[in-house]
C-alpha positions as CSV (number, residue, x, y, z in Angstrom):
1,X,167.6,72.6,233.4
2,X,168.6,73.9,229.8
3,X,168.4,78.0,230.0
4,X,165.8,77.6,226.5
5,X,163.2,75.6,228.8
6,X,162.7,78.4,231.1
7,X,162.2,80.3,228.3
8,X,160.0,78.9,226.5
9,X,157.8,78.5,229.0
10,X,158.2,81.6,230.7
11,X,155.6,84.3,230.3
12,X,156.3,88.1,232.1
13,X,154.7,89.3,234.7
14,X,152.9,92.0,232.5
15,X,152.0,89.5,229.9
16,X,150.4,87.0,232.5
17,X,148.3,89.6,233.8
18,X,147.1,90.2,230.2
19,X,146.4,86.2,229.8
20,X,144.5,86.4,232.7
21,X,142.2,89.7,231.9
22,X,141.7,88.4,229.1
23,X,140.8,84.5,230.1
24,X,138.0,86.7,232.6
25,X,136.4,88.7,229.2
26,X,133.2,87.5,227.6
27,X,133.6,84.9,225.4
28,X,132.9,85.3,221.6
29,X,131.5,82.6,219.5
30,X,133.5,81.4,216.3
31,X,132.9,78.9,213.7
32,X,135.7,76.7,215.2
33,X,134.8,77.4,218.7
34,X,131.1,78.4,219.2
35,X,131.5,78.6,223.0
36,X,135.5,79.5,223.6
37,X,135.9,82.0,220.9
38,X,138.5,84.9,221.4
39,X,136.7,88.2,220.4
40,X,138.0,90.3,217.6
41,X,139.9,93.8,218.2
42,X,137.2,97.0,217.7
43,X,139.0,98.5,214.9
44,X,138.6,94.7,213.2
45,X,134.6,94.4,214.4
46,X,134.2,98.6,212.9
47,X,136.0,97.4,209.4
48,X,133.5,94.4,209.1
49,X,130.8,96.7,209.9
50,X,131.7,99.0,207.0
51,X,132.7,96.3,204.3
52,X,129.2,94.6,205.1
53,X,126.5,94.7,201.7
54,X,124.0,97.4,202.4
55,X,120.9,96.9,201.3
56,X,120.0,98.5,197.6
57,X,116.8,101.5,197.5
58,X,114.2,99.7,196.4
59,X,113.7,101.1,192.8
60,X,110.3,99.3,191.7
61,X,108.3,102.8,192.7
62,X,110.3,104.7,189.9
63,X,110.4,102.4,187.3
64,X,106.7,101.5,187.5
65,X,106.2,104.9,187.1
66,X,108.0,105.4,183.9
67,X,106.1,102.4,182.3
68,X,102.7,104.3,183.4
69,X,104.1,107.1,181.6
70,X,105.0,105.4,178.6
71,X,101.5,104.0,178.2
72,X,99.4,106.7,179.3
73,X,101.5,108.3,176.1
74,X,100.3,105.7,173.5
75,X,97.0,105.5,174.8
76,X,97.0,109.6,174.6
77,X,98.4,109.2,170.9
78,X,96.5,106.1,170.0
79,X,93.2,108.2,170.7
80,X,94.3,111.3,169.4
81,X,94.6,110.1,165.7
82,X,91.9,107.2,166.1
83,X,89.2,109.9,164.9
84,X,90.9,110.8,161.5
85,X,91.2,106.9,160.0
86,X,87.8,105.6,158.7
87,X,86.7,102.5,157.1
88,X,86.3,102.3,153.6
89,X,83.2,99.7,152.4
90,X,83.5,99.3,148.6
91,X,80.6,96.8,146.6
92,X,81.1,96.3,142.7
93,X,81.2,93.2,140.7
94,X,84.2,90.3,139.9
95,X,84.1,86.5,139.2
96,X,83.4,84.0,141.9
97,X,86.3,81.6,143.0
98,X,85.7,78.2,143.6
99,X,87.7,74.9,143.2
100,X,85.6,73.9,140.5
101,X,86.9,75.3,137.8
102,X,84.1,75.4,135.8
103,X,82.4,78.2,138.2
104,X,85.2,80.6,137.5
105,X,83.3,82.8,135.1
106,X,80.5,83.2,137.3
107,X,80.3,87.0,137.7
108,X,79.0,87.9,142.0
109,X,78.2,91.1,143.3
110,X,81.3,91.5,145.8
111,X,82.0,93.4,148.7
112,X,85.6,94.9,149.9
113,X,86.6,96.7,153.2
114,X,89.5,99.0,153.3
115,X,91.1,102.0,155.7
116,X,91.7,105.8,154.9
117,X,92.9,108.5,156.3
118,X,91.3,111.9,156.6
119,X,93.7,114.8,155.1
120,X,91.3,118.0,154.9
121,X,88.6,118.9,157.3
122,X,86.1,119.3,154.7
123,X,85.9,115.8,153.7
124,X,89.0,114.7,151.8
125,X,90.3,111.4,152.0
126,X,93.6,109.7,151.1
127,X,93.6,105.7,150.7
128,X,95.0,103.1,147.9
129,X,93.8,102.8,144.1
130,X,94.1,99.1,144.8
131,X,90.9,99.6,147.6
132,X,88.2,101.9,145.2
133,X,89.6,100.0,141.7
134,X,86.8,98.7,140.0
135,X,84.1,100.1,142.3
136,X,80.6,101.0,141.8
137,X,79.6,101.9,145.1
138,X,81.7,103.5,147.9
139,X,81.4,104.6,151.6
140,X,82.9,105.8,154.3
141,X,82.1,104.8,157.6
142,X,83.6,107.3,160.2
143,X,85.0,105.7,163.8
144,X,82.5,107.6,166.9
145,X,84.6,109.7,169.0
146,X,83.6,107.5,171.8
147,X,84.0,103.9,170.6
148,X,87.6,103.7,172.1
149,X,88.3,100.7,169.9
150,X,85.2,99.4,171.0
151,X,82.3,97.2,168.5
152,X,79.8,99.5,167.3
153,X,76.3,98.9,166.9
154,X,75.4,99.3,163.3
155,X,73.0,101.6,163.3
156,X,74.9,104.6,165.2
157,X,78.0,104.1,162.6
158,X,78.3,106.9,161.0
159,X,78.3,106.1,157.0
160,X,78.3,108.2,154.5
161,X,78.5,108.1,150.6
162,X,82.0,108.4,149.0
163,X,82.9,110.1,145.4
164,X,86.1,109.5,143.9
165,X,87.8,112.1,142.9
166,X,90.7,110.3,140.8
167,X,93.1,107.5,141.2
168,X,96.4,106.8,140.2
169,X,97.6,103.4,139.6
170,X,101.2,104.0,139.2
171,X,101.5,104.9,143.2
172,X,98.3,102.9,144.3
173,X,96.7,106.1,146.0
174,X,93.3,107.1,145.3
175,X,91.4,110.7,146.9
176,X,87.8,110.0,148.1
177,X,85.6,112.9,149.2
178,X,82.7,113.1,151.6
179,X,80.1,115.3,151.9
180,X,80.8,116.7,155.4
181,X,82.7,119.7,157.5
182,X,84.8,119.8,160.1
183,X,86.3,116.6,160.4
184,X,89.4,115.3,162.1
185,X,92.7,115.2,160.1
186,X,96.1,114.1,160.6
187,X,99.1,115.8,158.7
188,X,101.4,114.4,156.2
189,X,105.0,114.2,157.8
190,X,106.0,115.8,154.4
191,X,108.9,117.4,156.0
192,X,110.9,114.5,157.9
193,X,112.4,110.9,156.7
194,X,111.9,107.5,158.6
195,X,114.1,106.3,160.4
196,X,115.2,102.7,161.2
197,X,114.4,101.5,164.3
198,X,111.9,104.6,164.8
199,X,108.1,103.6,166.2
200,X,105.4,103.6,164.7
201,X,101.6,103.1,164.8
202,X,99.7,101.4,162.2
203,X,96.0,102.1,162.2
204,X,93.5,100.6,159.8
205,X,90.4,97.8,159.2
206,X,92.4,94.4,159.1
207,X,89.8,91.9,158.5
208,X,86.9,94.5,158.7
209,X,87.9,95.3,162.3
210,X,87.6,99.1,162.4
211,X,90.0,101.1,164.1
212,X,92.7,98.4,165.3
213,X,96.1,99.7,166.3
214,X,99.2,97.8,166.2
215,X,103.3,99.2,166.9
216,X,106.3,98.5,166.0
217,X,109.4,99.5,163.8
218,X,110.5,101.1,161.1
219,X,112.4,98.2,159.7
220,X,113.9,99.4,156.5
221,X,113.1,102.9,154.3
222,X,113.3,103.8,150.7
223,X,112.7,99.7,150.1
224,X,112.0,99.1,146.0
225,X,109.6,96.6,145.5
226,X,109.6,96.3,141.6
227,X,113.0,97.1,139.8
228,X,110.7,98.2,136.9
229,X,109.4,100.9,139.0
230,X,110.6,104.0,140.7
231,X,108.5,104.3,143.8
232,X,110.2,103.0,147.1
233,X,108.7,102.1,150.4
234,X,108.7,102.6,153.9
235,X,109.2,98.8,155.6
236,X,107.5,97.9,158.7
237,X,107.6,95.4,161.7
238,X,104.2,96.8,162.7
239,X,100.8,94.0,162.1
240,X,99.6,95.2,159.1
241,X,96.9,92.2,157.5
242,X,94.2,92.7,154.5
243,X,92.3,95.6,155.1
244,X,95.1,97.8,156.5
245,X,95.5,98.9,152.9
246,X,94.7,102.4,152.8
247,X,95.4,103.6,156.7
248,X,97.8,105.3,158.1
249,X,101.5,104.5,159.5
250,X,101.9,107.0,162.4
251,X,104.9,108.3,164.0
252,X,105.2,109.0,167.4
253,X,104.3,113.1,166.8
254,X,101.0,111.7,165.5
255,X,101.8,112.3,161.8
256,X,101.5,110.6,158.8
257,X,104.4,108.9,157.4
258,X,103.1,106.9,155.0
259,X,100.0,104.8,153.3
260,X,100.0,101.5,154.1
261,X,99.9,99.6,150.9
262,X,101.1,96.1,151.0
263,X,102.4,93.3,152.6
264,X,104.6,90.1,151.6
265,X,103.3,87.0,153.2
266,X,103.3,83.2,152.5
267,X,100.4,82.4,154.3
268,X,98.6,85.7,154.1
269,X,98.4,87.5,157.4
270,X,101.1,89.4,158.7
271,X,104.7,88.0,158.7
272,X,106.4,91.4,159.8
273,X,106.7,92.2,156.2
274,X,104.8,95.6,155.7
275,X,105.2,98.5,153.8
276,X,103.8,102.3,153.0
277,X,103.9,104.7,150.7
278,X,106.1,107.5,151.8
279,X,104.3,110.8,153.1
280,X,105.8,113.3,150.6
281,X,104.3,111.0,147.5
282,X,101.0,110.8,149.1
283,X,101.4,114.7,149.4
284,X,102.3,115.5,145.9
285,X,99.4,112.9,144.7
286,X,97.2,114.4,147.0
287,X,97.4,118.1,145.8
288,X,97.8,116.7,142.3
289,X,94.3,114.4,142.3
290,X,92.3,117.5,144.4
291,X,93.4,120.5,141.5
292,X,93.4,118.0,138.3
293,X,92.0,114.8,139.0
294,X,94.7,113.0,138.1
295,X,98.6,113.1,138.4
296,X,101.2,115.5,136.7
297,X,104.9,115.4,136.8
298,X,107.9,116.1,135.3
299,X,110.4,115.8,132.3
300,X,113.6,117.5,131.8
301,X,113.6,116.4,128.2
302,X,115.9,113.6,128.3
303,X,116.6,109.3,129.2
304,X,118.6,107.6,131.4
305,X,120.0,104.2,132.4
306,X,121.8,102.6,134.8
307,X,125.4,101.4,134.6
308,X,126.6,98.4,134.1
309,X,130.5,96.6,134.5
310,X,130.2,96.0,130.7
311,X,128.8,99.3,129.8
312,X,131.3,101.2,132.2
313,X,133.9,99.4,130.7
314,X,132.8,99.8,126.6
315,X,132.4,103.6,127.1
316,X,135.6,103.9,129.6
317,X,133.6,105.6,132.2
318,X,134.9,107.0,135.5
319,X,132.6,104.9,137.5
320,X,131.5,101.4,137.7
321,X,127.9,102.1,138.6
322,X,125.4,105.0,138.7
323,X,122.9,106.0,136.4
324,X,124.2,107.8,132.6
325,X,122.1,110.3,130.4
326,X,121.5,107.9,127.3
327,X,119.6,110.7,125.2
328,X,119.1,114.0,125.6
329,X,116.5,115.5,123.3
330,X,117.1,118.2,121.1
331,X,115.7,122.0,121.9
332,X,114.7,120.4,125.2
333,X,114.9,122.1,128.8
334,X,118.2,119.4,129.4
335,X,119.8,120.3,126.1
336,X,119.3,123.9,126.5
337,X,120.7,123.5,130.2
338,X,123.8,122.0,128.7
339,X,123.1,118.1,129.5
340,X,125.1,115.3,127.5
341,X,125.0,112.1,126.7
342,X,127.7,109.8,128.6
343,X,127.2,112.3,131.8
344,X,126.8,110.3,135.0
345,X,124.2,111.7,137.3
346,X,125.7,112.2,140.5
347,X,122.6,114.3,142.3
348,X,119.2,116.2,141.7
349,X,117.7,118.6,144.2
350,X,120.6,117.8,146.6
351,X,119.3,113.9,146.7
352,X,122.0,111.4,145.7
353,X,121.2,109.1,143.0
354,X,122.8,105.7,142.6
355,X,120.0,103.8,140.7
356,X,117.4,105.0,137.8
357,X,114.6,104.5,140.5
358,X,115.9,107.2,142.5
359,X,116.2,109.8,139.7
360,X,112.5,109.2,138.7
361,X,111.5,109.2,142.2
362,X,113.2,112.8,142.2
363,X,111.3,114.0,139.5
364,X,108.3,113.0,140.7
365,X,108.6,114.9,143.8
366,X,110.2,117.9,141.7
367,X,107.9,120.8,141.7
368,X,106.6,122.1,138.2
369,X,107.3,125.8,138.9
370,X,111.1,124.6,140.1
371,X,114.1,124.6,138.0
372,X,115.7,121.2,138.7
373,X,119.3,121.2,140.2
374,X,121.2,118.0,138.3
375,X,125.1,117.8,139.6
376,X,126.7,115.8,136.8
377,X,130.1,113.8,136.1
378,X,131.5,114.5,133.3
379,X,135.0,112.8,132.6
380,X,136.7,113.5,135.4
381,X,135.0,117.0,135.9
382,X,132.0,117.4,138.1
383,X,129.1,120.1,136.8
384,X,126.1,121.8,138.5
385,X,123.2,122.5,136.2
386,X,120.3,123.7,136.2
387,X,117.3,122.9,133.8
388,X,114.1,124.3,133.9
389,X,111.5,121.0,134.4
390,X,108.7,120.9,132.1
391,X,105.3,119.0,132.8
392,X,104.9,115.2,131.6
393,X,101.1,115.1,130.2
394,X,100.2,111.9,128.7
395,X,97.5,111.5,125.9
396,X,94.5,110.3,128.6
397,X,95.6,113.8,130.8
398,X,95.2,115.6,127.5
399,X,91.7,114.5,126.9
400,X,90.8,114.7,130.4
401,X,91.6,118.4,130.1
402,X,89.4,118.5,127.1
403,X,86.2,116.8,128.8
404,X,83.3,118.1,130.7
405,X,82.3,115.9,133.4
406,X,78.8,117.6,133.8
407,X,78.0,117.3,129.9
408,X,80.4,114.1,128.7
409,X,79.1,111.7,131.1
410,X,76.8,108.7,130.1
411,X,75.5,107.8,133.3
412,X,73.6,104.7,132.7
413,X,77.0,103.1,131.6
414,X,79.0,105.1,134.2
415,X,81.9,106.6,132.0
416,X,83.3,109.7,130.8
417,X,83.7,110.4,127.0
418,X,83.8,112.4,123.9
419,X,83.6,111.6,120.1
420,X,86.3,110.9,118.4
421,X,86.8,114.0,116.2
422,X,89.7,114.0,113.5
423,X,92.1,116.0,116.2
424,X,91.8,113.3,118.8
425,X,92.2,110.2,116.3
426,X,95.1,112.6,115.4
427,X,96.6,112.1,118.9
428,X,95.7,108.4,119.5
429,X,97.1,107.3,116.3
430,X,96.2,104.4,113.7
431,X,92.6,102.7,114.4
432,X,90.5,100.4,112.2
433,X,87.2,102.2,112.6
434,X,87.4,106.3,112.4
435,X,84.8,107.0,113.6
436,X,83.2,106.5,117.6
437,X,83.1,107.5,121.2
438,X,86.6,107.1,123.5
439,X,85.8,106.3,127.1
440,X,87.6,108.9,128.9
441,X,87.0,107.1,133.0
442,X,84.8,105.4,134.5
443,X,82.6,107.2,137.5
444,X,82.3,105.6,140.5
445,X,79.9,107.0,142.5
446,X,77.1,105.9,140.2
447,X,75.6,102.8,140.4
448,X,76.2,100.6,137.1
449,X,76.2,97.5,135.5
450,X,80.3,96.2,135.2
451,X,80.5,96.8,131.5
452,X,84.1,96.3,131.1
453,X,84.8,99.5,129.1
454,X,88.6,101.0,130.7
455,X,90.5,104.3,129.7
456,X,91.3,104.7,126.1
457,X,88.4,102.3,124.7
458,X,87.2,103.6,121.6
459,X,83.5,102.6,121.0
460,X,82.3,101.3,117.7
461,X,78.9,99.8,118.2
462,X,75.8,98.8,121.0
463,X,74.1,96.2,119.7
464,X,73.1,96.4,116.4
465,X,73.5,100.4,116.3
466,X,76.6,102.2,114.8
467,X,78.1,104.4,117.2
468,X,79.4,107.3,115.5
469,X,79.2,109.9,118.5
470,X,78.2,110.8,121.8
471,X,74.6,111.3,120.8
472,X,73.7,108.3,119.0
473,X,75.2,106.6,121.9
474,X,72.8,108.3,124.6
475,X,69.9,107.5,122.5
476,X,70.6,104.1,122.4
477,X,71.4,103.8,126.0
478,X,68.1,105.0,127.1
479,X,66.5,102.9,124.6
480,X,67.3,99.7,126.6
481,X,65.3,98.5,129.7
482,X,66.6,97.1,133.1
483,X,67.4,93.2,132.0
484,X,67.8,93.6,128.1
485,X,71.1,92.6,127.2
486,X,73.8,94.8,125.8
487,X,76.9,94.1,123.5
488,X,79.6,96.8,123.0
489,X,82.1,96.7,119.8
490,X,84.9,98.3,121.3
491,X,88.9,98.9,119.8
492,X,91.7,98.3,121.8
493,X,95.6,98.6,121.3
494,X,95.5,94.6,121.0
495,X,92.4,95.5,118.3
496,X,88.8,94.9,118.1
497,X,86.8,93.0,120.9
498,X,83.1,92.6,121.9
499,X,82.0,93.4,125.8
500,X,78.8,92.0,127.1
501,X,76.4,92.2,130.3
502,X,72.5,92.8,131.3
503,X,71.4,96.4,131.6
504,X,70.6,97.0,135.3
């Protein structure tokens, strides 16, 4: 036979013993051959061992306990600030609504619900203008330490009667005060900014329900509503619906950052779309309402404008956009500080300014007693100066001053006023009549019929009678009964107009 037979099928003596140990083994089980398997080396079966998937630590335990942490700290914060929002009931009177069209001048006693915030143990109470406008009656109704979000039964709320102290429109916050002591408060987060994507708490009455808390987001900040106006907002993703107005948007410390104020919504509830009144405006109202009654800022004596392509490119300007001195007003604090016109604002009190809104927003939260830090482009040069602000009074803050609420007020019409003497028709400027009584305010916390009288109007006439001053007008006030009727001549801007209602 060929040599290459033999050895191909030829096995060594040493190799055939192998075979054969090996045919005696245990047999191993394989996918191919269940029964007749040949069994893996050890170092192979030890690899296999290693490289098998071992089973993950079960990690439910720790993260259920992070969750519990994270809500037991919104419950914790949730009831910590609970105490200091209250529900603000408000009743006066305004025309009924209805699709007939011929009901429209119906005049109904109405009723409004609201939210505040309580800034000062001893009673004092931060909500919107919008809430208390028009009021004749207002109270506070105070959440029970123990309600825990709970319904109350009415006659354990705690309700007491509200005074308003003053109002100003031009931010929509109004101070309320209450006759009681130690109170819960929360503090104005006067000395931090929002931040997007920061959480927040809002707190408030939406549709009457008292003490409802919703979260979210702080979706936007320094958001301007009206171009026309220089106050900007804090935007929020938080439920905010009517009755919200007033309460608090809370940050995570507890603190106030803002007044909620309004919302923007197609169908009216809440679309996302919220927004407050920054914490250091409700501050400087705050302090400004509790000392004067009403608002005071400041003027440096001087006009602005923004910048346009056209105008940028008519006066050669450096930049494009910004906001230019127009005016500057002669042996004012600005032209004494060395302001000029065509100088491009770049900064005041450290706080860019890009728009007009921002530079009046600046000066509102300017301090009187500060000088004001302006840092100025002029050409190509950049100036710091540094202008002492004066105070803005208009003419109602003047007469305010010039008023004594315990011997000016008429209460049976509700209102502030003084006769018009030959100083103040000085001050007011041209009228038709010179002679008569200007309505100083209205006083909310008396109970009144709605007469229609507003801030400035200069009364001429009740009735029949002449109304040259303040005490011909009492004496014809008292003369009347509850039911008589009652016609006031009164002047306006827009010029003479009558106002009528029933004496209550």
């Amino acid at each position: 036979m060929p040599t290459s037979f033999f050895r191909s099928c030829y096995l060594p003596a040493a190799a055939f013993l192998l075979f054969t140990s090996t045919l005696l083994m245990p047999q191993q089980p394989t996918a191919q051959n269940p029964t007749n398997a040949t069994p893996a080396p050890k170092l192979t079966q030890e690899k296999s061992a290693q490289e098998k998937p071992q089973p993950k630590p079960d990690e439910s335990a720790t993260a259920a306990a992070a969750l519990l942490e994270i809500n037991n700290a919104m419950e914790g914060l949730a009831a910590k600030v609970s105490p200091a929002v209250v529900q603000i009931l408000v009743s006066g009177y305004g025309p009924l609504h209805e699709e007939n069209r011929t009901q429209t001048a119906l005049i109904v006693r109405q009723h409004a619900v609201g939210s505040g915030v309580i800034v000062d143990p001893s009673g004092y109470i931060m909500t919107n203008a919008h809430v208390v406008e028009g009021a004749q009656r207002i109270k506070v109704a105070l959440p029970l330490p123990t309600d825990n979000g709970r319904s109350v039964a009415e006659g354990r709320r705690r309700i007491f009667e509200a005074r308003l102290i003053g109002a100003h429109k031009e931010t929509d916050l109004a101070l309320l005060k209450i006759e009681e002591k130690d109170l819960p408060t929360l503090p104005l987060a006067t000395q931090q900014r929002a931040r997007v994507g920061q959480l927040v708490f809002a707190i408030g009455s939406p549709e009457g329900l008292q003490n409802s808390v919703t979260m979210g987001v702080v979706s936007a900040v320094a958001r301007q509503a009206d171009a026309q106006k220089p106050l900007t907002y804090i935007q929020t993703d938080a439920p905010i619906n009517p009755g919200n107005s007033g309460g608090p948007l809370i940050d995570m410390n507890g603190s106030v950052l803002g007044i909620n104020t309004f919302i923007l919504s197609s169908g009216g509830g809440s679309e996302g779309l919220g927004f407050a009144i920054p914490a250091r405006i409700v501050d400087l109202v705050y302090h400004s309402l509790r000392k004067y009654g009403h608002v005071h800022r400041v003027e440096i004596g001087a006009t602005a404008q923004e910048i346009t392509p056209a105008l940028a490119d008519g006066l050669q300007l450096a930049r494009h956009w910004g906001v230019i001195v127009a005016d500057v007003k002669p042996g004012g604090p600005a032209a004494a500080a060395g302001l000029q016109v065509q100088d491009i604002v770049l900064s005041a009190d450290d706080r860019r300014i890009e728009t007009l809104p921002q530079l009046s927003s600046s000066l509102y939260l300017h301090a009187i007693d500060q000088v004001l830090k302006l840092d100025v482009l002029r050409g190509d040069q950049k100036k710091t100066l540094y202008i002492p602000a004066i105070e803005h009074r208009d003419q109602m803050d003047q007469l305010f001053d010039a008023a004594n609420a315990e011997k000016d007020i008429v209460p049976r019409l509700g209102i502030l006023a003084l006769d018009l003497t030959p100083d103040l028709r000085s001050r007011i400027g041209s009228l038709r009549i010179y002679s008569g009584v200007i309505v100083l305010g209205r006083a909310a916390d008396l109970i009144m019929p709605d007469t229609g009288l507003q801030t400035g109007d200069v009364i001429h006439a009740l009735n029949t009678t002449p109304i040259p001053d303040m005490a011909t007008l009492r004496t014809a006030v008292l003369a009347l009964k509850p039911g008589d009727p009652v016609v006031i001549q009164v002047e306006r801007a827009d010029g003479l107009t009558y106002l009528s209602f029933e004496m209550e």
